[in-house]
Backbone as a chain_set.jsonl record, in Angstrom:
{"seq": "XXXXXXXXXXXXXXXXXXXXXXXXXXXXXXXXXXXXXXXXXXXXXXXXXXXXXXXXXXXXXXXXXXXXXXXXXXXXXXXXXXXX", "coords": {"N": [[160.66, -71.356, 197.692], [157.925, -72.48, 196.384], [154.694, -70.683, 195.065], [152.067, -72.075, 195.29], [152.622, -74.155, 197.12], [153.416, -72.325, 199.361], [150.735, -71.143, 200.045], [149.723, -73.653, 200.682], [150.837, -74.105, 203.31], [150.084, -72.032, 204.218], [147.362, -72.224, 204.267], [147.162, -74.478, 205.933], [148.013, -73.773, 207.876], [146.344, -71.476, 209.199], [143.5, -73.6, 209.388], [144.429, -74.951, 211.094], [145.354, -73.616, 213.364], [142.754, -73.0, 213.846], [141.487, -74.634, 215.641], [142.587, -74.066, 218.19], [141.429, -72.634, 220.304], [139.015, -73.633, 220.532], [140.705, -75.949, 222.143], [141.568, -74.667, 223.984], [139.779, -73.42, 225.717], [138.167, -75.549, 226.423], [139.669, -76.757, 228.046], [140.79, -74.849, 229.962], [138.025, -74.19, 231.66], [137.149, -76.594, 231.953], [135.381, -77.734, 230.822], [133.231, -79.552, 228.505], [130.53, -79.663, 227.87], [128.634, -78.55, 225.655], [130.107, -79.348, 223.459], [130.545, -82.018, 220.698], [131.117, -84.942, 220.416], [130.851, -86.98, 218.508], [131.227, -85.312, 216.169], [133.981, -84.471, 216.368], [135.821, -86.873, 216.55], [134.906, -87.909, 214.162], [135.918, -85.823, 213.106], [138.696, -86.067, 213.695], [139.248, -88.571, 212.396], [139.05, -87.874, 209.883], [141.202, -85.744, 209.35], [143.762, -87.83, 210.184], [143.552, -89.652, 207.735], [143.715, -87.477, 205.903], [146.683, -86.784, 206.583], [147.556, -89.787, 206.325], [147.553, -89.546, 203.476], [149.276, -87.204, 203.153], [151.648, -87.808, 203.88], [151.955, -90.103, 201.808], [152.501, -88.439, 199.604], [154.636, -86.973, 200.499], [154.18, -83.86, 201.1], [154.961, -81.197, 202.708], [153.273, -79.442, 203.999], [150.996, -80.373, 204.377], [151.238, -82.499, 205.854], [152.619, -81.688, 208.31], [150.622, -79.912, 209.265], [148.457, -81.542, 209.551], [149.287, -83.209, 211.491], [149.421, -82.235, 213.526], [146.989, -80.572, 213.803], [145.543, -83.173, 214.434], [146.693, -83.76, 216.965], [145.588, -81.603, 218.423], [142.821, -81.601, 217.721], [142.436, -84.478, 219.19], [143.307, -83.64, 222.158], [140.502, -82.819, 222.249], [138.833, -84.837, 221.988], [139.74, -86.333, 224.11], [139.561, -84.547, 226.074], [136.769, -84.222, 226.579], [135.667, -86.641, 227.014], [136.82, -87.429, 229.715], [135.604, -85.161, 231.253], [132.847, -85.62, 231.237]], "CA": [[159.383, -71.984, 197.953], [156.437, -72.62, 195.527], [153.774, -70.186, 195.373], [151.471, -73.07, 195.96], [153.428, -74.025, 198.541], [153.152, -71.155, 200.837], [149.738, -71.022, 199.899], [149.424, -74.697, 201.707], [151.41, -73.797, 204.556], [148.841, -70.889, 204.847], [145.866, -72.497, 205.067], [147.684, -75.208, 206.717], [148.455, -72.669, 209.678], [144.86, -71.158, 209.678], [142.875, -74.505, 210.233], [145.478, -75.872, 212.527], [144.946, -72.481, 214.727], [140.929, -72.836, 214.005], [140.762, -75.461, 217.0], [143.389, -73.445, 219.463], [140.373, -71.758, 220.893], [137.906, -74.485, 221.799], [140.859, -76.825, 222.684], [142.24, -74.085, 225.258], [138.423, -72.625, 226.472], [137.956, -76.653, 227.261], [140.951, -77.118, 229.118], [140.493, -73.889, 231.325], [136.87, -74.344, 231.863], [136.887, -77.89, 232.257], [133.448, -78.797, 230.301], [133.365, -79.785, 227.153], [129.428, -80.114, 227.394], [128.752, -77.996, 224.126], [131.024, -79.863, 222.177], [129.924, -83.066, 220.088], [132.023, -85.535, 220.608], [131.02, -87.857, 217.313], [132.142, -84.677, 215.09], [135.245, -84.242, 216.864], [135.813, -88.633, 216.337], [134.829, -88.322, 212.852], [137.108, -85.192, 212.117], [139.791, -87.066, 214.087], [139.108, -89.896, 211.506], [139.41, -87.378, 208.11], [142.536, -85.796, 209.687], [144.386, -88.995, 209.838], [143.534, -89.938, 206.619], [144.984, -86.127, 205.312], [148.502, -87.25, 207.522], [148.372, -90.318, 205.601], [147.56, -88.869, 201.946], [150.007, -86.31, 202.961], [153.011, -88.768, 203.899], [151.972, -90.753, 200.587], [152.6, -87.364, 198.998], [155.267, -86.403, 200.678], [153.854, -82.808, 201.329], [155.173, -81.062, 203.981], [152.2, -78.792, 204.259], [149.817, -81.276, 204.89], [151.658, -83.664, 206.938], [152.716, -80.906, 209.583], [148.995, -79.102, 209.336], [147.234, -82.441, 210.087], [149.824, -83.876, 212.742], [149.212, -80.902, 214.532], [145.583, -80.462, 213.753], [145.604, -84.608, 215.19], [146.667, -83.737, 218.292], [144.434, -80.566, 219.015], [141.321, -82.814, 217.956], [142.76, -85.963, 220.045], [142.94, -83.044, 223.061], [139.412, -81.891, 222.524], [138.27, -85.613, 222.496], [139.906, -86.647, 225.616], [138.915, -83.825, 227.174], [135.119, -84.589, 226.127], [135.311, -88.023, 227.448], [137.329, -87.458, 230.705], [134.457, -83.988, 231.542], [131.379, -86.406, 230.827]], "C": [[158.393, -71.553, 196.875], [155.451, -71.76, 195.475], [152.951, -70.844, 195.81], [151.791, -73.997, 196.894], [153.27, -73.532, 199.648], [151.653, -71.364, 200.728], [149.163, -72.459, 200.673], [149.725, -74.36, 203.142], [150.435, -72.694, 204.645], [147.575, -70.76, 205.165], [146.0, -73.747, 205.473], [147.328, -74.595, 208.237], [146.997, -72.013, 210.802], [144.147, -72.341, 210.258], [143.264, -74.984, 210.979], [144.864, -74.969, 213.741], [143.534, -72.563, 214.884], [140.543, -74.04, 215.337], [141.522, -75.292, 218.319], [142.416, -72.735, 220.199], [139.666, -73.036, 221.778], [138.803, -75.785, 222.528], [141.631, -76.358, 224.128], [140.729, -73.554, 226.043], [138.277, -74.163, 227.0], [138.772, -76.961, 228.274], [140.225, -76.493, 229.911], [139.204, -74.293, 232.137], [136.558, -76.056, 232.111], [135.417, -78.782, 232.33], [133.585, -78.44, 229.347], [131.644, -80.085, 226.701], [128.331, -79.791, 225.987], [129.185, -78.677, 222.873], [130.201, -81.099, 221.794], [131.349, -84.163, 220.267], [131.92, -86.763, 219.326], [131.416, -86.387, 216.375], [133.439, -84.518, 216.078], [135.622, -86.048, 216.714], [136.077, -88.344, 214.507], [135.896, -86.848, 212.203], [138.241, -85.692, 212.578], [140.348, -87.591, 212.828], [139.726, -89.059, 210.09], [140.675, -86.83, 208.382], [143.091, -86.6, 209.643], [144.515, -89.567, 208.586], [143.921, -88.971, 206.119], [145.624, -86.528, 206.009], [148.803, -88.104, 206.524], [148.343, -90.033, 204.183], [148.764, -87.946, 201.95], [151.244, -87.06, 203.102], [153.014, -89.695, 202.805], [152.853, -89.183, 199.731], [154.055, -86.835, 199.112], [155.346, -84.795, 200.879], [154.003, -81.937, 202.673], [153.919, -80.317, 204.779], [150.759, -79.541, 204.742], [150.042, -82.054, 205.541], [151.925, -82.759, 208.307], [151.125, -80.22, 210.1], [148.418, -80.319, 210.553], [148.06, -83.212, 211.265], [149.411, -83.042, 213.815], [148.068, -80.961, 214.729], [145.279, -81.908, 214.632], [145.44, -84.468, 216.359], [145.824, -82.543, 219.004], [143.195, -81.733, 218.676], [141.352, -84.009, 218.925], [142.487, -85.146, 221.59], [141.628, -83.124, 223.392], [138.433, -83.597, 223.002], [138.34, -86.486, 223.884], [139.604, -85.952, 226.849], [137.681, -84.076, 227.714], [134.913, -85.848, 227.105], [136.097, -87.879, 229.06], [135.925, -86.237, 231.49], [133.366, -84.206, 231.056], [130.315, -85.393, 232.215]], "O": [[158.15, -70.38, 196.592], [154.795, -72.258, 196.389], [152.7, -70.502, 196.965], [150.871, -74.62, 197.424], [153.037, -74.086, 200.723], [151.312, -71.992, 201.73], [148.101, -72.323, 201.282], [148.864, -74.363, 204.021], [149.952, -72.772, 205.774], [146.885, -69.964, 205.802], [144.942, -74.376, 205.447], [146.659, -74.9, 209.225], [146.693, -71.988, 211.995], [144.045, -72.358, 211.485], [142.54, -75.597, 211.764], [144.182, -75.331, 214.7], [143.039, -72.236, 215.962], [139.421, -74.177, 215.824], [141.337, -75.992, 219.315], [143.022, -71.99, 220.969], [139.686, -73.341, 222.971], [138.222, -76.575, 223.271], [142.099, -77.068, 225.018], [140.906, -73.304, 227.235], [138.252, -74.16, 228.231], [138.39, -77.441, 229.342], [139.28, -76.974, 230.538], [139.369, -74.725, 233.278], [135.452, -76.411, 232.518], [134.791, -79.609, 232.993], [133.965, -77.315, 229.023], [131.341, -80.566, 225.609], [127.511, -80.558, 225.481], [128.788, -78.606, 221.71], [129.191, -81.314, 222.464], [132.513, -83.774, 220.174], [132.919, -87.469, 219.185], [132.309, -86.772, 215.62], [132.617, -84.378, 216.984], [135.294, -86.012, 217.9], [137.093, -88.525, 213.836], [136.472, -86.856, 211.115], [139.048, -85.815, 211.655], [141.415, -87.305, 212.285], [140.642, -89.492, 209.391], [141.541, -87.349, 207.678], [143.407, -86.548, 208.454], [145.625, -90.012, 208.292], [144.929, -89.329, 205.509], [144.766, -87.112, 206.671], [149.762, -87.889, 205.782], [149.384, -90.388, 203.631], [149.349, -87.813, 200.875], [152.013, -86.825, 202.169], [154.104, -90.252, 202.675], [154.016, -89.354, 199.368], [154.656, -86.354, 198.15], [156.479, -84.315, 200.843], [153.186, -82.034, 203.589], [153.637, -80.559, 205.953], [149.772, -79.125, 205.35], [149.068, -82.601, 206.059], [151.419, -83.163, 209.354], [150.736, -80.146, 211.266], [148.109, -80.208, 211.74], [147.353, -83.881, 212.019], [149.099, -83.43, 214.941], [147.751, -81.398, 215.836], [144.677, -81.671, 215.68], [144.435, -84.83, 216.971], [145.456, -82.687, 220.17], [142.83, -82.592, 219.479], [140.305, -84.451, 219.397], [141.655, -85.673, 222.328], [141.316, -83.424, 224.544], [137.64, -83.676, 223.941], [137.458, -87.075, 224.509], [139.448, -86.314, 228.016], [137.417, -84.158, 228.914], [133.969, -85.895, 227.892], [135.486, -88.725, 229.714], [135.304, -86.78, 232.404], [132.744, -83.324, 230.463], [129.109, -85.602, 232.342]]}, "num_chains": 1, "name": "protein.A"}
């Protein structure tokens, strides 16, 4: 593996884990009234677009990061909108 390589996969891993917090404190707690729910939409939106830059790319580091990262943000917004 690549030095720049790992070095994706490593701050791949970090921002992926940077939304394991508020998308497990929403769950438990079951209020999301803190949260914003147009930045959580609009980072949705730039995630998706890194997935598909990263599947143009073929990058594994950025296609696993942001699939992942996808579905923690997709959590936090369904949570948001279901705990109105």
């Amino acid at each position: 593996m690549e030095v720049f390589e790992l070095i994706g996969f490593t701050a791949a891993t970090l921002t992926t884990l940077a939304f394991v917090p508020q998308a497990l404190k929403s769950y438990k707690e079951k209020s999301t009234k803190d949260i914003s729910l147009v930045m959580y939409v609009v980072m949705f939106t730039g995630v998706i677009l890194w997935l598909l830059y990263g599947i143009h790319l073929n990058s594994m580091p950025i296609i696993i990061a942001n699939a992942i990262t996808a579905l923690f943000n997709l959590s936090i917004i369904i949570l948001k909108m279901k705990h109105k």
